[in-house]
N, CA, C and O atoms as a GROMACS GRO file, in nm:
protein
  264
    1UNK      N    1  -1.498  -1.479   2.217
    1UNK     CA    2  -1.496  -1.408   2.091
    1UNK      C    3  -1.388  -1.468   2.000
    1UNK      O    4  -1.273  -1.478   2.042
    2UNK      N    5  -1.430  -1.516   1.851
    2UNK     CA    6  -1.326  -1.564   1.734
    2UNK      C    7  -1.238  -1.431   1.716
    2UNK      O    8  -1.279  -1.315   1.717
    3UNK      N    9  -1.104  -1.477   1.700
    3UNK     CA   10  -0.999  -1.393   1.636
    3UNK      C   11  -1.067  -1.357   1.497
    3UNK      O   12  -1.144  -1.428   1.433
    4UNK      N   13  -1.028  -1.248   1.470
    4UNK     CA   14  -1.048  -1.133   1.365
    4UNK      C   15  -0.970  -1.183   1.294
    4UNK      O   16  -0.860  -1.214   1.341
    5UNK      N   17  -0.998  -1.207   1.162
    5UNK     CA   18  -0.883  -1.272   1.031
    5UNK      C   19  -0.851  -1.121   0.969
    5UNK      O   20  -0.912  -1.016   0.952
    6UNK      N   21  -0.698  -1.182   0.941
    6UNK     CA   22  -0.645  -1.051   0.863
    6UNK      C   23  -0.738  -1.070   0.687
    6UNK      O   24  -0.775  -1.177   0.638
    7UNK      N   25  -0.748  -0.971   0.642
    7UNK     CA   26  -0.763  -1.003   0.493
    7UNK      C   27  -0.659  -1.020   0.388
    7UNK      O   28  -0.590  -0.920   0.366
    8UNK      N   29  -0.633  -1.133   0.314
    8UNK     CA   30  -0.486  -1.217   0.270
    8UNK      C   31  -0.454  -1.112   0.162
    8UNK      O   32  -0.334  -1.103   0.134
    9UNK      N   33  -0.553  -1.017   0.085
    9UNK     CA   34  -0.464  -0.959   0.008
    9UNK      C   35  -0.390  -0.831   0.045
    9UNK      O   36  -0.303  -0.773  -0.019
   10UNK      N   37  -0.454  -0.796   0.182
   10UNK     CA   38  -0.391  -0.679   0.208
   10UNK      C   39  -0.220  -0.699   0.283
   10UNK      O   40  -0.116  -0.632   0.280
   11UNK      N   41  -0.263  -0.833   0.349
   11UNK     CA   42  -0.122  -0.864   0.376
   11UNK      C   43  -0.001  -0.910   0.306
   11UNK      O   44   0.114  -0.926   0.347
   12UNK      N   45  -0.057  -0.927   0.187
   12UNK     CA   46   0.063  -0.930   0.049
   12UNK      C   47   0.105  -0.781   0.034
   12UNK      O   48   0.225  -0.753   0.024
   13UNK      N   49   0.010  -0.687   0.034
   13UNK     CA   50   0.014  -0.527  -0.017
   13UNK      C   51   0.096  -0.438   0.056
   13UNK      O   52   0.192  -0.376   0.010
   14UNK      N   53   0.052  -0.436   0.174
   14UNK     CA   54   0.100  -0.296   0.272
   14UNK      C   55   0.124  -0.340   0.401
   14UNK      O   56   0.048  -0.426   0.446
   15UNK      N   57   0.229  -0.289   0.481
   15UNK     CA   58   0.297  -0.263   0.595
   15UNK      C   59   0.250  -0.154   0.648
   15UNK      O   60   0.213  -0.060   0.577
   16UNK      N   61   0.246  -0.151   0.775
   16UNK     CA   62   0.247  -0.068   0.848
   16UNK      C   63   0.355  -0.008   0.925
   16UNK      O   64   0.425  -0.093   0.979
   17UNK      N   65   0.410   0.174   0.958
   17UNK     CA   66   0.476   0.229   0.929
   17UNK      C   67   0.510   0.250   1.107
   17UNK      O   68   0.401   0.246   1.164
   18UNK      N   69   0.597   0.266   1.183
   18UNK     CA   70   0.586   0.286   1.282
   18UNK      C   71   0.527   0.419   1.336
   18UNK      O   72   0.544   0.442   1.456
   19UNK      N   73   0.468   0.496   1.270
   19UNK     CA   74   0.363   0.556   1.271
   19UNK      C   75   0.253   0.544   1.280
   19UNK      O   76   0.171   0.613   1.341
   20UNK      N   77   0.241   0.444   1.212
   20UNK     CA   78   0.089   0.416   1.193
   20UNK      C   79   0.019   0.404   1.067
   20UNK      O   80  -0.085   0.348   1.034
   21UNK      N   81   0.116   0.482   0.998
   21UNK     CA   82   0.075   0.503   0.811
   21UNK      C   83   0.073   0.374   0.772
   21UNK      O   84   0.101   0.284   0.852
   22UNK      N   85   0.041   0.352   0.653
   22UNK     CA   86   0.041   0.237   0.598
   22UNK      C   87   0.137   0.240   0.445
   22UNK      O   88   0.139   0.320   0.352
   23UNK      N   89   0.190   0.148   0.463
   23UNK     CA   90   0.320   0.175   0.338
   23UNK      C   91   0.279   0.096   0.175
   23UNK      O   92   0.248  -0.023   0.183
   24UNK      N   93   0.278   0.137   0.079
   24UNK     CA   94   0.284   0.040  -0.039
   24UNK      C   95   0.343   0.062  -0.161
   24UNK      O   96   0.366   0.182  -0.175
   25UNK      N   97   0.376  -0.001  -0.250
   25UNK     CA   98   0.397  -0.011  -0.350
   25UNK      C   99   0.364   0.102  -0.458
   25UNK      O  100   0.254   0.150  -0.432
   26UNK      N  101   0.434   0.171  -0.592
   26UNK     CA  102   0.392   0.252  -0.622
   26UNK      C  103   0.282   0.186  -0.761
   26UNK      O  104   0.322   0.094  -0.832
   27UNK      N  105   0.185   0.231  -0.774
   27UNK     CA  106   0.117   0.230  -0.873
   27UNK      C  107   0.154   0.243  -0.989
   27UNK      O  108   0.264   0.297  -0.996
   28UNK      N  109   0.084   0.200  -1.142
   28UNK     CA  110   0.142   0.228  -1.272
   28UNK      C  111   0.287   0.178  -1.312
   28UNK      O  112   0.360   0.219  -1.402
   29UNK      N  113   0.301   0.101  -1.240
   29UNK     CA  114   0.416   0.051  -1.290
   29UNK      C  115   0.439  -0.084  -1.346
   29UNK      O  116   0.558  -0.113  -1.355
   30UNK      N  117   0.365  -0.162  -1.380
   30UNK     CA  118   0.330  -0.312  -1.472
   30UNK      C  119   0.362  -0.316  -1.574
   30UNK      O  120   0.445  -0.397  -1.616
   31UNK      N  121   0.287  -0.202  -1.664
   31UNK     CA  122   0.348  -0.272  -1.803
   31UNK      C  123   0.347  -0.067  -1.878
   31UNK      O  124   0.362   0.045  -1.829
   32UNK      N  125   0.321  -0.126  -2.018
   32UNK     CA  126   0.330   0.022  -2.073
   32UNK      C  127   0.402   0.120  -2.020
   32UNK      O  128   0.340   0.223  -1.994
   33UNK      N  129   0.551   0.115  -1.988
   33UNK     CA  130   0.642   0.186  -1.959
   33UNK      C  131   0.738   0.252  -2.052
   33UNK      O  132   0.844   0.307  -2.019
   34UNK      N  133   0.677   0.238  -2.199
   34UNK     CA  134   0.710   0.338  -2.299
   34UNK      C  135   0.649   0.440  -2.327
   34UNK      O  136   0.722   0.526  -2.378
   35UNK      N  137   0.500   0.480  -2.311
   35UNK     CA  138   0.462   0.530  -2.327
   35UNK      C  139   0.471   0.656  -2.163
   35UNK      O  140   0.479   0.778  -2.176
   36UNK      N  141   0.467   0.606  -2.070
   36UNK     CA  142   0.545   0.689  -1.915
   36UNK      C  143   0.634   0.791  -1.952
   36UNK      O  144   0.723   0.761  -2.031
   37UNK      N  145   0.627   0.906  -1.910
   37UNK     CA  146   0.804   1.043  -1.921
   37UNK      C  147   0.873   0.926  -1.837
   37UNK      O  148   0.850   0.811  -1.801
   38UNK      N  149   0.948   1.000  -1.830
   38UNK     CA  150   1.103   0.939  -1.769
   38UNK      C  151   1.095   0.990  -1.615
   38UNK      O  152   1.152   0.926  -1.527
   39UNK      N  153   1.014   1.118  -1.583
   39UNK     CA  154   0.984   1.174  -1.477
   39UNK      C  155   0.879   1.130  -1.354
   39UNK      O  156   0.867   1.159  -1.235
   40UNK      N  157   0.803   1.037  -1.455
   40UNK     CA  158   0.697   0.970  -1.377
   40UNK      C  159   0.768   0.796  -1.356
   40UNK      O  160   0.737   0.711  -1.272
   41UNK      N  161   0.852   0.791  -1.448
   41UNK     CA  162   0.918   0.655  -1.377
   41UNK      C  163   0.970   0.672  -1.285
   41UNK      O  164   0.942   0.593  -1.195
   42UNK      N  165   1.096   0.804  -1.247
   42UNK     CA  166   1.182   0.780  -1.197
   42UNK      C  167   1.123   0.871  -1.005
   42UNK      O  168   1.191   0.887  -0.904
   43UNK      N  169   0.979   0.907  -1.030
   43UNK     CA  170   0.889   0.969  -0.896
   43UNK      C  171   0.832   0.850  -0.840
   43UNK      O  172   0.804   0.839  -0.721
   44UNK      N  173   0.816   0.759  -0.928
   44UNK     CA  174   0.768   0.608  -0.866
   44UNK      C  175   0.835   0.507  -0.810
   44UNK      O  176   0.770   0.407  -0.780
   45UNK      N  177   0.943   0.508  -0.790
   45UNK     CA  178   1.029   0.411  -0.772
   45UNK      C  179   1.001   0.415  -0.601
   45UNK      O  180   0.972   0.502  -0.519
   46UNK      N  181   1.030   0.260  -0.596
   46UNK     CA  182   1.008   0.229  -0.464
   46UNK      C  183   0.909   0.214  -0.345
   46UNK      O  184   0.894   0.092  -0.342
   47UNK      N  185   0.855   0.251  -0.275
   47UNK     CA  186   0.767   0.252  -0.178
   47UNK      C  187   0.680   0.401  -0.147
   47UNK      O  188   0.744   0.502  -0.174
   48UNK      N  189   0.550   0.422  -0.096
   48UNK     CA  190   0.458   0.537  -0.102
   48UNK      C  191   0.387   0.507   0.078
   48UNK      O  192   0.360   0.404   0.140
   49UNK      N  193   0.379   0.631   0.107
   49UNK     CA  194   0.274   0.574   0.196
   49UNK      C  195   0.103   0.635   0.174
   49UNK      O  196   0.072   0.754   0.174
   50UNK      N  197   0.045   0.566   0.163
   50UNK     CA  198  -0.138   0.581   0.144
   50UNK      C  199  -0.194   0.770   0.192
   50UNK      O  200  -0.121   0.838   0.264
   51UNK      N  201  -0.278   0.804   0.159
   51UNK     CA  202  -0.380   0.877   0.192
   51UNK      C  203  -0.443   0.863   0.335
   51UNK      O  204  -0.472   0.750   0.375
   52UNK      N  205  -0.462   0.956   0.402
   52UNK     CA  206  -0.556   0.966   0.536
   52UNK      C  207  -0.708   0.812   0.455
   52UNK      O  208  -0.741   0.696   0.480
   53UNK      N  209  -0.744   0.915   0.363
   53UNK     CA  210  -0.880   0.840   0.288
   53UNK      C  211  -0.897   0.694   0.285
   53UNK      O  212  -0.989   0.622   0.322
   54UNK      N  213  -0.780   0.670   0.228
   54UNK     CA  214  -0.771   0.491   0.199
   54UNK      C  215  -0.706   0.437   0.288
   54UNK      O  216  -0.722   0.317   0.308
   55UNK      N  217  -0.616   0.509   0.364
   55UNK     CA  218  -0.569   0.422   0.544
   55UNK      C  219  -0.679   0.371   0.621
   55UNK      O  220  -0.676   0.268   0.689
   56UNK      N  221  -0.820   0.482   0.603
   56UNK     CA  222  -0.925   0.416   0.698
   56UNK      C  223  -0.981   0.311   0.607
   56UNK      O  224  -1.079   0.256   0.657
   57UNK      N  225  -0.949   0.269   0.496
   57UNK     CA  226  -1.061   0.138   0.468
   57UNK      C  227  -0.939   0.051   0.420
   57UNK      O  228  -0.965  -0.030   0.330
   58UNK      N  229  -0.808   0.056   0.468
   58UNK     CA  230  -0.754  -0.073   0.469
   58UNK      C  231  -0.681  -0.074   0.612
   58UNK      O  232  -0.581  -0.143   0.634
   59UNK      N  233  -0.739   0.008   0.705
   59UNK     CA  234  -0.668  -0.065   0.825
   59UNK      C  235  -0.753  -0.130   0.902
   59UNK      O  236  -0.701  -0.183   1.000
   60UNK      N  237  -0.916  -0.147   0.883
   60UNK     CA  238  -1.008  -0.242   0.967
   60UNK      C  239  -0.986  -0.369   0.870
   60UNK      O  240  -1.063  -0.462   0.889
   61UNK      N  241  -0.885  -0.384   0.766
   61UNK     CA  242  -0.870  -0.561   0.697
   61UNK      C  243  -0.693  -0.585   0.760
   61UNK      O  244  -0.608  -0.666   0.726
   62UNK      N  245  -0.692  -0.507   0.832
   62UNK     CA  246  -0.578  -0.569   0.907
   62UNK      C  247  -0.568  -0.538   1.067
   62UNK      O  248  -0.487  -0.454   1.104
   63UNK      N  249  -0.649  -0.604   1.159
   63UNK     CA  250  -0.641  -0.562   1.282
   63UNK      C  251  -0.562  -0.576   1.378
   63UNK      O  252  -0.558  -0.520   1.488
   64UNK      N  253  -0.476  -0.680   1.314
   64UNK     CA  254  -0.317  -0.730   1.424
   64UNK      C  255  -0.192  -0.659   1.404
   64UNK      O  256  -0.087  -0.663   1.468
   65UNK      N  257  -0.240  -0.569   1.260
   65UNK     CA  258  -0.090  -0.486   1.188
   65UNK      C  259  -0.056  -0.428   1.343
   65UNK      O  260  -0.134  -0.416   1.437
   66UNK      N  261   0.091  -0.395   1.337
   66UNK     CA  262   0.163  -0.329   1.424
   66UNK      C  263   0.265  -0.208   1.364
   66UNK      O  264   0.335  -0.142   1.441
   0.00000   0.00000   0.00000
C-alpha cells in the first residue's frame, strides 16, 4: 500500500492540538481593519481551535498529524 500524502495546504494552515483538536489562525484579519470594532480585533488575536464540523473534513487531508 502507497503512503497517504498529506494535503500541502492544510499543512501550511493547522496543527494539531495534543488533544486532538485542530488549531488555526483567526479569520478576518487581512485587510479592511478600519472598518472592524476594536472588539472584534482585539477577540481575534492569535490562534482558534476549529469546530467538531470542520475538524472532520480537515483531518482525513492530514493522516500523519500527531
Amino acid at each position: 500500500m502507497p503512503k497517504m500524502k498529506t494535503k500541502s495546504s492544510c499543512k501550511k494552515r493547522f496543527k494539531i492540538t495534543a488533544t486532538g483538536r485542530i488549531k488555526a489562525g483567526q479569520a478576518g484579519k487581512r485587510h479592511g481593519m478600519i472598518k472592524r470594532t476594536t472588539k472584534f480585533i482585539r477577540d481575534a488575536r492569535g490562534t482558534t481551535t476549529l469546530a467538531k464540523a470542520d475538524e472532520k473534513i480537515i483531518k482525513p487531508m492530514m493522516p500523519y498529524a500527531r
